[in-house]
CHARMM internal coordinates of N, CA and C (Angstrom, degrees):
IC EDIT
DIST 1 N 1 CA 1.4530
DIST 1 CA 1 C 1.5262
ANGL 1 N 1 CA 1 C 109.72
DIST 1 C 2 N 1.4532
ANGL 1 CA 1 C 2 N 124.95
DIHE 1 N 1 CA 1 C 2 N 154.93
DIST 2 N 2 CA 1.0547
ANGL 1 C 2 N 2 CA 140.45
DIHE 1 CA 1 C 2 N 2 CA -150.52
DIST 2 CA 2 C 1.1665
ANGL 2 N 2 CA 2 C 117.29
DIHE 1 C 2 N 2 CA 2 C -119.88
DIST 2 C 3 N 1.6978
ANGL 2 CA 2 C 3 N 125.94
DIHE 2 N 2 CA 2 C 3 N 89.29
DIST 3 N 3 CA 1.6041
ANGL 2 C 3 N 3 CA 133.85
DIHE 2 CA 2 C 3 N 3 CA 167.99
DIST 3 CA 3 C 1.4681
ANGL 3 N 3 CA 3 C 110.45
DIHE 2 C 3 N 3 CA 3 C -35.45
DIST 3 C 4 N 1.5173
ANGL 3 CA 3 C 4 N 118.60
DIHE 3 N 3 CA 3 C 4 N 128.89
DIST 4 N 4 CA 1.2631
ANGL 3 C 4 N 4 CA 103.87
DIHE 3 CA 3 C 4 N 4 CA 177.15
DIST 4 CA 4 C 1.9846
ANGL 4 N 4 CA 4 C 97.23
DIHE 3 C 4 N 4 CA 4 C -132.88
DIST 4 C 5 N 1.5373
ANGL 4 CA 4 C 5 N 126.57
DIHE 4 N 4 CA 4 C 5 N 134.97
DIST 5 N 5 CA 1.0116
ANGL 4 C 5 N 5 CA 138.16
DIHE 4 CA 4 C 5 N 5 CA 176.63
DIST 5 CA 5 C 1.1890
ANGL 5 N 5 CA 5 C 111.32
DIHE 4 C 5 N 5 CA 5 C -108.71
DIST 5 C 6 N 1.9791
ANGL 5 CA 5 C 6 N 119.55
DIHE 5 N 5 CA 5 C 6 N -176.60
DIST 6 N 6 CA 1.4627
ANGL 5 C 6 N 6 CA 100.20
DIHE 5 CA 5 C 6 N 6 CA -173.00
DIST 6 CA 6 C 1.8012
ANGL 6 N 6 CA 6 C 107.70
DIHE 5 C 6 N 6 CA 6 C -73.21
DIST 6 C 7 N 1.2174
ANGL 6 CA 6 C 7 N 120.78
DIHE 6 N 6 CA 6 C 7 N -12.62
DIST 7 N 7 CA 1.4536
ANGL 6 C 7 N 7 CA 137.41
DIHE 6 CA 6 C 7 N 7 CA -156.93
DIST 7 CA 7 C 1.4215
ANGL 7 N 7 CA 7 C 126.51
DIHE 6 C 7 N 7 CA 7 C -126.32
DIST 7 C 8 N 1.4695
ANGL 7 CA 7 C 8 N 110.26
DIHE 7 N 7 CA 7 C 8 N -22.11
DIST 8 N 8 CA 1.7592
ANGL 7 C 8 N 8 CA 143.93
DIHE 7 CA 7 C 8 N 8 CA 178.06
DIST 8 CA 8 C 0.9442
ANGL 8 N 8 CA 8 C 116.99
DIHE 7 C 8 N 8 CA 8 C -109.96
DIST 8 C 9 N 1.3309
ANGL 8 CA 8 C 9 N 112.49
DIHE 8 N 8 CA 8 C 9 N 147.48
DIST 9 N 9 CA 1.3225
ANGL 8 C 9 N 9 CA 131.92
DIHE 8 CA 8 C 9 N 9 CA 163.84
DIST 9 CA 9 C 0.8876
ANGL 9 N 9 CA 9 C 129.24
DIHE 8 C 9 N 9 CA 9 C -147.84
DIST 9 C 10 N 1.2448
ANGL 9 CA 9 C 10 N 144.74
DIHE 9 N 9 CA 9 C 10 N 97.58
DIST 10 N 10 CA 1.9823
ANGL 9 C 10 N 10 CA 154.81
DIHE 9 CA 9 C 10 N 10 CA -177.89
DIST 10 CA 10 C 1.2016
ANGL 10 N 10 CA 10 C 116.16
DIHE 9 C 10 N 10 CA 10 C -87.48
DIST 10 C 11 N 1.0896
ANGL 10 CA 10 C 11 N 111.04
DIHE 10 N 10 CA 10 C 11 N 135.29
DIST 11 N 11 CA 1.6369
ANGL 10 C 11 N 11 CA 120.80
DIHE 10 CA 10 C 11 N 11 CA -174.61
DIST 11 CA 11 C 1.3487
ANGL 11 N 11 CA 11 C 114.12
DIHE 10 C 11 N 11 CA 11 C -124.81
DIST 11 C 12 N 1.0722
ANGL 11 CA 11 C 12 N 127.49
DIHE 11 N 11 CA 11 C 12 N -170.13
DIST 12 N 12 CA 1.3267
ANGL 11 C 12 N 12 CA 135.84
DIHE 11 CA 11 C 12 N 12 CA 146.79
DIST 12 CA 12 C 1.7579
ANGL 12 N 12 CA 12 C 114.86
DIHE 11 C 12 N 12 CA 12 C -69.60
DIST 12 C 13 N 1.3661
ANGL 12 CA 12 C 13 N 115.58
DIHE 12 N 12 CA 12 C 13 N 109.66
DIST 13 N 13 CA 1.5656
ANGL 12 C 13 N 13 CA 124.59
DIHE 12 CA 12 C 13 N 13 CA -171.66
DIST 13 CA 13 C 1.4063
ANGL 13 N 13 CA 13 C 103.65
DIHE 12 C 13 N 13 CA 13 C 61.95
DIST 13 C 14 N 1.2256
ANGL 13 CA 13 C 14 N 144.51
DIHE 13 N 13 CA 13 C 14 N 36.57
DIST 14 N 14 CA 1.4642
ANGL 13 C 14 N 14 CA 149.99
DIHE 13 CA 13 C 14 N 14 CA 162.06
DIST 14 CA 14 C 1.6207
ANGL 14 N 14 CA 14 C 125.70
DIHE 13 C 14 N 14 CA 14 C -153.13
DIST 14 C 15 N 1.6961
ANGL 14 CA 14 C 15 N 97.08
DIHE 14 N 14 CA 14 C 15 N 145.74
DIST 15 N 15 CA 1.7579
ANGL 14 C 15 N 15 CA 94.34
DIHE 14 CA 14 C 15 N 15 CA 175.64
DIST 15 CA 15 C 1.4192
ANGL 15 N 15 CA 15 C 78.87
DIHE 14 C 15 N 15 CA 15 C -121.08
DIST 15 C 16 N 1.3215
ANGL 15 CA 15 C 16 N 113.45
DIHE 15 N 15 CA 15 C 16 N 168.00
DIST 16 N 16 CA 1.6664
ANGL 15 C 16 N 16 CA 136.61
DIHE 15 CA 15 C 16 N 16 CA 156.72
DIST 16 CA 16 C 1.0669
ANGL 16 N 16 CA 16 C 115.48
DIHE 15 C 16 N 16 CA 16 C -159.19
DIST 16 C 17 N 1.3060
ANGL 16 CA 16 C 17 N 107.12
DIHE 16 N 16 CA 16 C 17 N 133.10
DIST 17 N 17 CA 1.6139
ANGL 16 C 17 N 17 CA 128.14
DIHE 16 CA 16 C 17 N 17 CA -170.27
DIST 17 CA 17 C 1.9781
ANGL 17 N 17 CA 17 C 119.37
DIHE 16 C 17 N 17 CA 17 C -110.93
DIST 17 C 18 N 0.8164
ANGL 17 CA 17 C 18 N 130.56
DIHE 17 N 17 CA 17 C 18 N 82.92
DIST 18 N 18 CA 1.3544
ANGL 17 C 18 N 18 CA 134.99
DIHE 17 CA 17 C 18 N 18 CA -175.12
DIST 18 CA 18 C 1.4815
ANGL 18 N 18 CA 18 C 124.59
DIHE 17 C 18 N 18 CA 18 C -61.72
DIST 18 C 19 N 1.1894
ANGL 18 CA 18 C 19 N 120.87
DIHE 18 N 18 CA 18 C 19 N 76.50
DIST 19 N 19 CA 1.3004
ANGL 18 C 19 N 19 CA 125.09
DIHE 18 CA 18 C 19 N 19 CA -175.19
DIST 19 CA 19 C 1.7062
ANGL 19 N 19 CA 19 C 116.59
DIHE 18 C 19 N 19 CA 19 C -100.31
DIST 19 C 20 N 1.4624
ANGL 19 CA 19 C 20 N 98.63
DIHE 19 N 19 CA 19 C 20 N 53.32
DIST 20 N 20 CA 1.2541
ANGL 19 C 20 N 20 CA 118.58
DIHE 19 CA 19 C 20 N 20 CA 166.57
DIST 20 CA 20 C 1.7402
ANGL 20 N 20 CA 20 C 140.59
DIHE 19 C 20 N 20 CA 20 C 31.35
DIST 20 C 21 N 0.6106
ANGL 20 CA 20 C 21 N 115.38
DIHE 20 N 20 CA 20 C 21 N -130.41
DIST 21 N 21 CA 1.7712
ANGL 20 C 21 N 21 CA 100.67
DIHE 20 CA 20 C 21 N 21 CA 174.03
DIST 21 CA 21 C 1.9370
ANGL 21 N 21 CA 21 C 127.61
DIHE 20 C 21 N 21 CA 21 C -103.46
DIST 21 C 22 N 1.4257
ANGL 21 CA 21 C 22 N 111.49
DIHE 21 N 21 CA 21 C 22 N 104.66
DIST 22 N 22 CA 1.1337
ANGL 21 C 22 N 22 CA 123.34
DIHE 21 CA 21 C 22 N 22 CA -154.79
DIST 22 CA 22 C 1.8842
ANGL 22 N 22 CA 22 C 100.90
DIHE 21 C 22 N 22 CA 22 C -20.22
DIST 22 C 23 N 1.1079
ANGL 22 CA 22 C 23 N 98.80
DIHE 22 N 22 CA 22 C 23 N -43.41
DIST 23 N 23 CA 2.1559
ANGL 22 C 23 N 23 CA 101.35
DIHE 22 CA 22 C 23 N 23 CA -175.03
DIST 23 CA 23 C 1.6638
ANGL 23 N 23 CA 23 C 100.86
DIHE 22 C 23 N 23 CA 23 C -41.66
DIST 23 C 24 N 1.5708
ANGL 23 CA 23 C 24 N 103.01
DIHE 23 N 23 CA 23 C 24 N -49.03
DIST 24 N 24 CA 1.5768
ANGL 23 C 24 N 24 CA 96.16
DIHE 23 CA 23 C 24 N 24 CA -169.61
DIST 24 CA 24 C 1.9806
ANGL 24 N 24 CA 24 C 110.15
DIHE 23 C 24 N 24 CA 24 C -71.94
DIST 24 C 25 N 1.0035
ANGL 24 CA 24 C 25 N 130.44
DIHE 24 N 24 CA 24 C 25 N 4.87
DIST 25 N 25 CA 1.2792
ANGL 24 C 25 N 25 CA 129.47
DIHE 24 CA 24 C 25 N 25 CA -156.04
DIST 25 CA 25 C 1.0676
ANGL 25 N 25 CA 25 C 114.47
DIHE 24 C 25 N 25 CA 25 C -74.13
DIST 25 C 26 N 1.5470
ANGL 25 CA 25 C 26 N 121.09
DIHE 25 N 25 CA 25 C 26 N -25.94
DIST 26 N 26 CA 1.6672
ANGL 25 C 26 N 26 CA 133.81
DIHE 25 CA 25 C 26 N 26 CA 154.13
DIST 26 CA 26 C 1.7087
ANGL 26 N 26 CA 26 C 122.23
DIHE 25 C 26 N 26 CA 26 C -50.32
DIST 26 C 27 N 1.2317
ANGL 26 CA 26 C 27 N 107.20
DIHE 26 N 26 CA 26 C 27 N -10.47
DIST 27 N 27 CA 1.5252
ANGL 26 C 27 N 27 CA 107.99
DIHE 26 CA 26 C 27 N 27 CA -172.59
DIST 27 CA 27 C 2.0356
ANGL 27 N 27 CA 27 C 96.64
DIHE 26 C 27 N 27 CA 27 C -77.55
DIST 27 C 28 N 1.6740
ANGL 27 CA 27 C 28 N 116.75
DIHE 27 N 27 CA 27 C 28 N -4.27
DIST 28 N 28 CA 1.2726
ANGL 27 C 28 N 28 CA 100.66
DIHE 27 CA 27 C 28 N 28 CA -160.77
DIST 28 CA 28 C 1.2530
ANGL 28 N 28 CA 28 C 97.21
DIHE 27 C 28 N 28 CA 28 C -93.80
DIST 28 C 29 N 1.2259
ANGL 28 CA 28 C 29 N 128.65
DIHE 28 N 28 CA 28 C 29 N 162.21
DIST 29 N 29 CA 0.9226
ANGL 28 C 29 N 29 CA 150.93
DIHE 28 CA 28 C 29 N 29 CA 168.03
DIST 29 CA 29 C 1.5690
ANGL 29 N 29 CA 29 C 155.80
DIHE 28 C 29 N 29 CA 29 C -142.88
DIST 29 C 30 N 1.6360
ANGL 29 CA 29 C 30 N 133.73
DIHE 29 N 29 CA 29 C 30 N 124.49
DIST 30 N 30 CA 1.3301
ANGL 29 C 30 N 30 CA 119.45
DIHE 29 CA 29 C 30 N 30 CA -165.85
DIST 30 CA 30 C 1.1378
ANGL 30 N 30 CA 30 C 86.09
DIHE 29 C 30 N 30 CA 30 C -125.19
DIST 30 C 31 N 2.2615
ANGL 30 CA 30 C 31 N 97.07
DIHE 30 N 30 CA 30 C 31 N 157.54
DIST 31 N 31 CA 1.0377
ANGL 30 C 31 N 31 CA 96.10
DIHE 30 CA 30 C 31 N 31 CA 160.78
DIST 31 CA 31 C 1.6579
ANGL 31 N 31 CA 31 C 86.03
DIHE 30 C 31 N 31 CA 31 C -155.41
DIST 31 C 32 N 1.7495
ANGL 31 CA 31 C 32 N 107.75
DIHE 31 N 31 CA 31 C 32 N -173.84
DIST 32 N 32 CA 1.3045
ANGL 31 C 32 N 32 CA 94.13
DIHE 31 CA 31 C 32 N 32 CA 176.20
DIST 32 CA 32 C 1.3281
ANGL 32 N 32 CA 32 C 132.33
DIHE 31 C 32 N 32 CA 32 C -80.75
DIST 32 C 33 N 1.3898
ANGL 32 CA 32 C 33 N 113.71
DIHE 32 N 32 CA 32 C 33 N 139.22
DIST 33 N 33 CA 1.1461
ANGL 32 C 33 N 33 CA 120.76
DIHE 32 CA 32 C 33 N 33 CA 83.17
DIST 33 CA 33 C 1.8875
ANGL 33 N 33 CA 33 C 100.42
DIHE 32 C 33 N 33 CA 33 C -132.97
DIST 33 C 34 N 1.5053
ANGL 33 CA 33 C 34 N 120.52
DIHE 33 N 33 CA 33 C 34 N -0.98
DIST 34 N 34 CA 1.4450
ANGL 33 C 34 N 34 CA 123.89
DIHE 33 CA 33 C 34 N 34 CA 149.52
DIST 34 CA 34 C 1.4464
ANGL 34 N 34 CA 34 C 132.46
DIHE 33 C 34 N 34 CA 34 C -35.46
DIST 34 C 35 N 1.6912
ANGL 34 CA 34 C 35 N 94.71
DIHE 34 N 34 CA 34 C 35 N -56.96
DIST 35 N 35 CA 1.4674
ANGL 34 C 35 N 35 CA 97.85
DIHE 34 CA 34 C 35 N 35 CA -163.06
DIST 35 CA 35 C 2.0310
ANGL 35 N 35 CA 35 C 85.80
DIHE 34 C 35 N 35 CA 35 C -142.89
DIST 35 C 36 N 1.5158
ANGL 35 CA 35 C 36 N 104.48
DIHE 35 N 35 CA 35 C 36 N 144.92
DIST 36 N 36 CA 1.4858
ANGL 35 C 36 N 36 CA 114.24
DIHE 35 CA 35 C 36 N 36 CA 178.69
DIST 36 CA 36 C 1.6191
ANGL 36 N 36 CA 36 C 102.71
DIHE 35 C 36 N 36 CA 36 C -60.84
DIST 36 C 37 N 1.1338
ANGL 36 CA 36 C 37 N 145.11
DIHE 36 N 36 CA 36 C 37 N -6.95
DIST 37 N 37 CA 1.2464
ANGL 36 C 37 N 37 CA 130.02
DIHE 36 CA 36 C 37 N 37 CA -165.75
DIST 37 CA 37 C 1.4061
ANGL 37 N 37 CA 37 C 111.39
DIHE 36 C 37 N 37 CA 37 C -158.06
DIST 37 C 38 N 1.3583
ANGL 37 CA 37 C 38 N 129.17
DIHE 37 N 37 CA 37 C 38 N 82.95
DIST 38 N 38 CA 1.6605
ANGL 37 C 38 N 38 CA 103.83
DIHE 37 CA 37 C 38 N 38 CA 175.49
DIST 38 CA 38 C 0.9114
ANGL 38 N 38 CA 38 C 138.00
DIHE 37 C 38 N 38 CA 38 C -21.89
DIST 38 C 39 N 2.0973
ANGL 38 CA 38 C 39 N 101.61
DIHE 38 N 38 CA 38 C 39 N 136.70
DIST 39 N 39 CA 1.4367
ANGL 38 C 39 N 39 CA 97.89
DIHE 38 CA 38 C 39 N 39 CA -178.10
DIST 39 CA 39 C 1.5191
ANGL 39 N 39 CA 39 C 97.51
DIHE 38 C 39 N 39 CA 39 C -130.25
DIST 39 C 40 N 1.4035
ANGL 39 CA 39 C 40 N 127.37
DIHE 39 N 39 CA 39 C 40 N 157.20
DIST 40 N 40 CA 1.2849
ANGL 39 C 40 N 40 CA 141.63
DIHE 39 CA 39 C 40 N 40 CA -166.55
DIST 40 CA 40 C 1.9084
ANGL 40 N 40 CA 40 C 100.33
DIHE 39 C 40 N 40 CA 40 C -106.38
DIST 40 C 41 N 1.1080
ANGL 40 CA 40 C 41 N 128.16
DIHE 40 N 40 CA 40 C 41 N 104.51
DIST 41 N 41 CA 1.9222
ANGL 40 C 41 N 41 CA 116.81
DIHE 40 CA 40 C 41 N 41 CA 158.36
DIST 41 CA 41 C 1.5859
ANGL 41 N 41 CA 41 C 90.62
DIHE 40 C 41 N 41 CA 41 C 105.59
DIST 41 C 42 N 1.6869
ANGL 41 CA 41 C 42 N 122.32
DIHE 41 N 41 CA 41 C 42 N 37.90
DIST 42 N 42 CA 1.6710
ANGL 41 C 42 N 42 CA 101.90
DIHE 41 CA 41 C 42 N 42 CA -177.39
DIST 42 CA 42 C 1.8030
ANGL 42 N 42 CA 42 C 71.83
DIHE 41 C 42 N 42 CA 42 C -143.28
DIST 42 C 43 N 1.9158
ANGL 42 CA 42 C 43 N 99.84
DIHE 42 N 42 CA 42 C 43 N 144.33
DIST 43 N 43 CA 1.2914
ANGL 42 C 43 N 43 CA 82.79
DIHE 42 CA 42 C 43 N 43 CA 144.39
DIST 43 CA 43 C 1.2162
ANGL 43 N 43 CA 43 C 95.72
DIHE 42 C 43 N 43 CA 43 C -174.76
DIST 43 C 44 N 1.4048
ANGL 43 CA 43 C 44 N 103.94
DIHE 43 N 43 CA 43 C 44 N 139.74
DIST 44 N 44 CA 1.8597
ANGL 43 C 44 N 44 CA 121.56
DIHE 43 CA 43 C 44 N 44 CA -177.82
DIST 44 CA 44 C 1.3911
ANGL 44 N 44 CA 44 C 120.84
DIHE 43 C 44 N 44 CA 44 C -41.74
DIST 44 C 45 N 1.4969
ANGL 44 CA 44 C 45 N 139.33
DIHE 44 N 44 CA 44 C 45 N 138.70
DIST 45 N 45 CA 1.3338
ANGL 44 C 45 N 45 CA 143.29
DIHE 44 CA 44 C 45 N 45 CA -149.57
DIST 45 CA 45 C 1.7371
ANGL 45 N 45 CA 45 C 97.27
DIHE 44 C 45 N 45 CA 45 C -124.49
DIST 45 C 46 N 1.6743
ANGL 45 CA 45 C 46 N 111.59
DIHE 45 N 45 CA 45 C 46 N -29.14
DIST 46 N 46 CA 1.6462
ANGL 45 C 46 N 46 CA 111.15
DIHE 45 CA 45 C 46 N 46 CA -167.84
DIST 46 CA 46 C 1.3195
ANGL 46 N 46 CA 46 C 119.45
DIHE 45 C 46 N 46 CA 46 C -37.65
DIST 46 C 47 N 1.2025
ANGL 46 CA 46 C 47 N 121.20
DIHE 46 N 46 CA 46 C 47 N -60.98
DIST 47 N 47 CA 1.1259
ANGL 46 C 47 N 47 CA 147.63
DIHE 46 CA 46 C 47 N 47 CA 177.58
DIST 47 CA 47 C 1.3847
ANGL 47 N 47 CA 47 C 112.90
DIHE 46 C 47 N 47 CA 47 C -55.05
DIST 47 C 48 N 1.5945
ANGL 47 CA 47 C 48 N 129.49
DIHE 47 N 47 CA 47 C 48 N -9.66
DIST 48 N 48 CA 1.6995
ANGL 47 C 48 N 48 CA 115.52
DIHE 47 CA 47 C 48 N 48 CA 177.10
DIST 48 CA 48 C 1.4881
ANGL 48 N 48 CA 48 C 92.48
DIHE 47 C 48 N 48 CA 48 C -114.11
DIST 48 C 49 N 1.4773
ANGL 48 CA 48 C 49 N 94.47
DIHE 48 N 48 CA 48 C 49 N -34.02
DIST 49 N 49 CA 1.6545
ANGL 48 C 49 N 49 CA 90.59
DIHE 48 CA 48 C 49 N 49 CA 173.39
DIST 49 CA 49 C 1.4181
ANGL 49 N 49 CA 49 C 167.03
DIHE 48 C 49 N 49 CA 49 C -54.04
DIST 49 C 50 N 1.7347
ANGL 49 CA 49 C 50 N 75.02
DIHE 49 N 49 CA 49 C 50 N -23.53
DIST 50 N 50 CA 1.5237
ANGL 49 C 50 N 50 CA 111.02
DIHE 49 CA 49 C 50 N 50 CA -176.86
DIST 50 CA 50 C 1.2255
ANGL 50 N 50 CA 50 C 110.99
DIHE 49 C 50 N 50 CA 50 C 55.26
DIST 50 C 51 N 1.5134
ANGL 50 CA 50 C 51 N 114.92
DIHE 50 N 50 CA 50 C 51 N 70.34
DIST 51 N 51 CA 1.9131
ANGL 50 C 51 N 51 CA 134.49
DIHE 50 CA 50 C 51 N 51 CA -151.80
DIST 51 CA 51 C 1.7322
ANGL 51 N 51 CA 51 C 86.31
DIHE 50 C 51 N 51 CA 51 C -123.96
DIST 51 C 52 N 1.6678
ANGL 51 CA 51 C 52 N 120.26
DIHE 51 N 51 CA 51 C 52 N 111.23
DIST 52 N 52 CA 1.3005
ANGL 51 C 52 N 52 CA 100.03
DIHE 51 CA 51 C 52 N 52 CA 153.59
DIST 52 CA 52 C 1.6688
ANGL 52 N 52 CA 52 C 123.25
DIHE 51 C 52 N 52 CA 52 C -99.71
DIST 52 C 53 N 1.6572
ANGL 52 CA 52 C 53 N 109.98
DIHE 52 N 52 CA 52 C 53 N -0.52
DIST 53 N 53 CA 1.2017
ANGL 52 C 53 N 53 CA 113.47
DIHE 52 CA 52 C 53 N 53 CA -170.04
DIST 53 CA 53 C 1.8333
ANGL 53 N 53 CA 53 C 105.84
DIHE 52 C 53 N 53 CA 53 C -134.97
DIST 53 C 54 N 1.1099
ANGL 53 CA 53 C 54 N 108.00
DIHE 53 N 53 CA 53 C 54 N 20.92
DIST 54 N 54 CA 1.5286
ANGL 53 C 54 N 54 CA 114.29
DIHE 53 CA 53 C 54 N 54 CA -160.02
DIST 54 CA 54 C 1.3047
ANGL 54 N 54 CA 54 C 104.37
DIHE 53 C 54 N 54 CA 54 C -134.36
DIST 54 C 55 N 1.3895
ANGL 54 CA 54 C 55 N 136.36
DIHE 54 N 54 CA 54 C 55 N 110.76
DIST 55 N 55 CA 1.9033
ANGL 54 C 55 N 55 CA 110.64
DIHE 54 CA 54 C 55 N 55 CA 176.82
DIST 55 CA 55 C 2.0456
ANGL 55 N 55 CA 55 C 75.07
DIHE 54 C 55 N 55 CA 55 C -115.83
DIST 55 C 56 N 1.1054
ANGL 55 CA 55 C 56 N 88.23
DIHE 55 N 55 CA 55 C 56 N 148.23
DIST 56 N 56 CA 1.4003
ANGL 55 C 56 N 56 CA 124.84
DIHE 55 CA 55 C 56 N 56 CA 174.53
DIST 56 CA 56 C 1.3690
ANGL 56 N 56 CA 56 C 137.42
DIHE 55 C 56 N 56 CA 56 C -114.81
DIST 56 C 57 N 1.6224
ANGL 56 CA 56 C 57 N 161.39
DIHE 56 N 56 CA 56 C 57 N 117.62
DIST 57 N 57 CA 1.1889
ANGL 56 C 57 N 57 CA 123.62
DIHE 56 CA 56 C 57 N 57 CA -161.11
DIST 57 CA 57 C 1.4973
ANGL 57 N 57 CA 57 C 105.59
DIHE 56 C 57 N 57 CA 57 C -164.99
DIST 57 C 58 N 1.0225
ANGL 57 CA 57 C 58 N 98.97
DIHE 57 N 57 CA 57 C 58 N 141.90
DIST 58 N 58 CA 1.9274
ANGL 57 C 58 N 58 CA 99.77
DIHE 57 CA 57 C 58 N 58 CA -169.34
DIST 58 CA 58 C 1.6720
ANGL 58 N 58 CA 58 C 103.55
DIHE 57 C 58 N 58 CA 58 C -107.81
DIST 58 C 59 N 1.6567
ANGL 58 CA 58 C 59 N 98.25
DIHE 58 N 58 CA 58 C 59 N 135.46
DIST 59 N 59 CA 1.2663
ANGL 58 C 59 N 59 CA 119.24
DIHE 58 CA 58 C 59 N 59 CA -176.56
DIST 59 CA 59 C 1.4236
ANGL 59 N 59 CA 59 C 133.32
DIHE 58 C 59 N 59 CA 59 C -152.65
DIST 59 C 60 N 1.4087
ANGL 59 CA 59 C 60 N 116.85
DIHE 59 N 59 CA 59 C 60 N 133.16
DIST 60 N 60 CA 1.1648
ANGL 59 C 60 N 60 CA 128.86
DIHE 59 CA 59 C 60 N 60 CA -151.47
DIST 60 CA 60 C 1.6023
ANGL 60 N 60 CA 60 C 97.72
DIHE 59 C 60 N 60 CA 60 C -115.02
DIST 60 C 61 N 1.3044
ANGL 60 CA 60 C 61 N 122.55
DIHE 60 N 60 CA 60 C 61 N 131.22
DIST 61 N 61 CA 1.4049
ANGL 60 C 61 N 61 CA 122.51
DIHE 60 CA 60 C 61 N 61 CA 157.70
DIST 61 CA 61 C 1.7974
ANGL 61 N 61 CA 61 C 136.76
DIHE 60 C 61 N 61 CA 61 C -140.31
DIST 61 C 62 N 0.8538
ANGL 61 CA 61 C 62 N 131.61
DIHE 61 N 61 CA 61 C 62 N 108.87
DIST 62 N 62 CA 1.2501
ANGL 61 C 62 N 62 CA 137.69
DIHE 61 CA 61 C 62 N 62 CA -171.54
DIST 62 CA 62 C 1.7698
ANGL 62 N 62 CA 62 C 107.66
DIHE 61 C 62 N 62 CA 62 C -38.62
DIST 62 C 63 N 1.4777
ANGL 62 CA 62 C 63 N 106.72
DIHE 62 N 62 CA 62 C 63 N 128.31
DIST 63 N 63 CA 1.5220
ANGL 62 C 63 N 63 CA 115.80
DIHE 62 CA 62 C 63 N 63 CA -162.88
DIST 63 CA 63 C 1.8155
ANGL 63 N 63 CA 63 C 114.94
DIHE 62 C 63 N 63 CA 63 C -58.82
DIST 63 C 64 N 1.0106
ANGL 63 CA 63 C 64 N 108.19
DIHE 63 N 63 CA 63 C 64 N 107.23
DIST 64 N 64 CA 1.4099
ANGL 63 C 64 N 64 CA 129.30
DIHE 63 CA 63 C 64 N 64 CA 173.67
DIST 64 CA 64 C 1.7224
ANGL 64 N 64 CA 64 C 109.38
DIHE 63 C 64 N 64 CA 64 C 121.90
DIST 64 C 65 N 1.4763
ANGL 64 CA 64 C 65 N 131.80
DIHE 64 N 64 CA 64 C 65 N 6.67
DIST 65 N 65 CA 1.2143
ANGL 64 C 65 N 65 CA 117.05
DIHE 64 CA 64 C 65 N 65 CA 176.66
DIST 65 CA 65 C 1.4085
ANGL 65 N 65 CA 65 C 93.98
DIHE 64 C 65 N 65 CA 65 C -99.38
DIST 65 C 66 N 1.5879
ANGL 65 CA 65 C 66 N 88.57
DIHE 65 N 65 CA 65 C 66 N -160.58
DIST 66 N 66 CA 2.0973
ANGL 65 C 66 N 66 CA 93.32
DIHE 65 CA 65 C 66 N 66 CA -151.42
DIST 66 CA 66 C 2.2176
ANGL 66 N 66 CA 66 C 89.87
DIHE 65 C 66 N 66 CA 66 C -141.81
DIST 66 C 67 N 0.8080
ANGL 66 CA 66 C 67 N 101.78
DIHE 66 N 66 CA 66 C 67 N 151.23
DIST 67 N 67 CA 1.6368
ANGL 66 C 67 N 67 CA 113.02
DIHE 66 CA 66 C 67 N 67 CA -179.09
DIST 67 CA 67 C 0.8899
ANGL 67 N 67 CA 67 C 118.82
DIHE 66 C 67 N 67 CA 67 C -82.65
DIST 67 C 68 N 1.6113
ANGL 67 CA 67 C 68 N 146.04
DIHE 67 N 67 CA 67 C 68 N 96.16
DIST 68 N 68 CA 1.3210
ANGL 67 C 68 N 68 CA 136.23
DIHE 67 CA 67 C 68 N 68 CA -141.61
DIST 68 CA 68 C 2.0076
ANGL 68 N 68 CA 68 C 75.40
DIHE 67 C 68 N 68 CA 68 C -84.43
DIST 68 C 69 N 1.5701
ANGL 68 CA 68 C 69 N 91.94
DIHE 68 N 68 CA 68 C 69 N 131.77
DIST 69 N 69 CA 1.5652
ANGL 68 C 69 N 69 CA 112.29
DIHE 68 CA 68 C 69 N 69 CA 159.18
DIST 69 CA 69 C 1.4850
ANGL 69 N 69 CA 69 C 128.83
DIHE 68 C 69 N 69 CA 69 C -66.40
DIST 69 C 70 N 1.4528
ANGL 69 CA 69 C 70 N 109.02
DIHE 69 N 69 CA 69 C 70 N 116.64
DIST 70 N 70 CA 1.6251
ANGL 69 C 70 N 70 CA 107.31
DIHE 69 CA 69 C 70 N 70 CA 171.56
DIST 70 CA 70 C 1.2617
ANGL 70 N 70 CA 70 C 100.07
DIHE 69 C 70 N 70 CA 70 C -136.48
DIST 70 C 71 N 1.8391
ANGL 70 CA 70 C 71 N 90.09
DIHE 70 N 70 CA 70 C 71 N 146.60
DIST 71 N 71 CA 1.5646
ANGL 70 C 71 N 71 CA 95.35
DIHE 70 CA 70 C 71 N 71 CA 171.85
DIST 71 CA 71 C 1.5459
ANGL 71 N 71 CA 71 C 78.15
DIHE 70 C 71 N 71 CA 71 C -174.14
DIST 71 C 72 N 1.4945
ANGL 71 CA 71 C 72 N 76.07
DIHE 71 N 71 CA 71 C 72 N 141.63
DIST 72 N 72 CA 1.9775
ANGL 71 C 72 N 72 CA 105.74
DIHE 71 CA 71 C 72 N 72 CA -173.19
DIST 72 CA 72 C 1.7192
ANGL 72 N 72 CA 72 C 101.81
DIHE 71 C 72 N 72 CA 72 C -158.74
DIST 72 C 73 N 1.6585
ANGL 72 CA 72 C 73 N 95.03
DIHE 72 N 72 CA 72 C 73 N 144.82
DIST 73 N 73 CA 1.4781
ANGL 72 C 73 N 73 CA 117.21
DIHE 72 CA 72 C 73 N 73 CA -171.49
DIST 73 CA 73 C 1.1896
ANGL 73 N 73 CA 73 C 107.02
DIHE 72 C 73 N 73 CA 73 C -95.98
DIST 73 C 74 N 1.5135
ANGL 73 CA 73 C 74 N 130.06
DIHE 73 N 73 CA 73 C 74 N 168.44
DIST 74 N 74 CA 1.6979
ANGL 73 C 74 N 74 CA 115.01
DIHE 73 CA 73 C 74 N 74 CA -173.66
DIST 74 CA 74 C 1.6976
ANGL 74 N 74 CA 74 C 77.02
DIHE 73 C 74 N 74 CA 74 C -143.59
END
COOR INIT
IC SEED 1 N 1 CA 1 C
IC BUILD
């Protein structure tokens, strides 16, 4: 049987994450203490996914900007 959240969904051998209609994809948002620098249209998937070796992340950006890069080791 199938967990269902407002955004998730877990199954048997599956996660799914619903991040709704690409237009809205700007509503996501990081800032710190996530990521060293806010970012506007990015947002981490590990955590709905139940990812221990996978980070994943959906992102939206208006044509000609650039994705401020993060990546950090724990």
């Amino acid at each position: 049987m199938s967990q269902v959240s407002e955004d998730v969904m877990h199954g048997q051998g599956y996660d799914c994450f619903n991040a709704g209609p690409m237009e809205s994809w700007t509503r996501f948002r990081l800032s710190p203490p996530d990521t060293p620098i806010p970012a506007r249209g990015k947002y981490f998937l590990r955590k709905y996914l139940n990812s221990d070796g996978l980070e994943m992340s959906v992102n939206a950006l208006p044509a000609g900007r650039e994705m401020p890069f993060v990546h950090r080791h724990k």
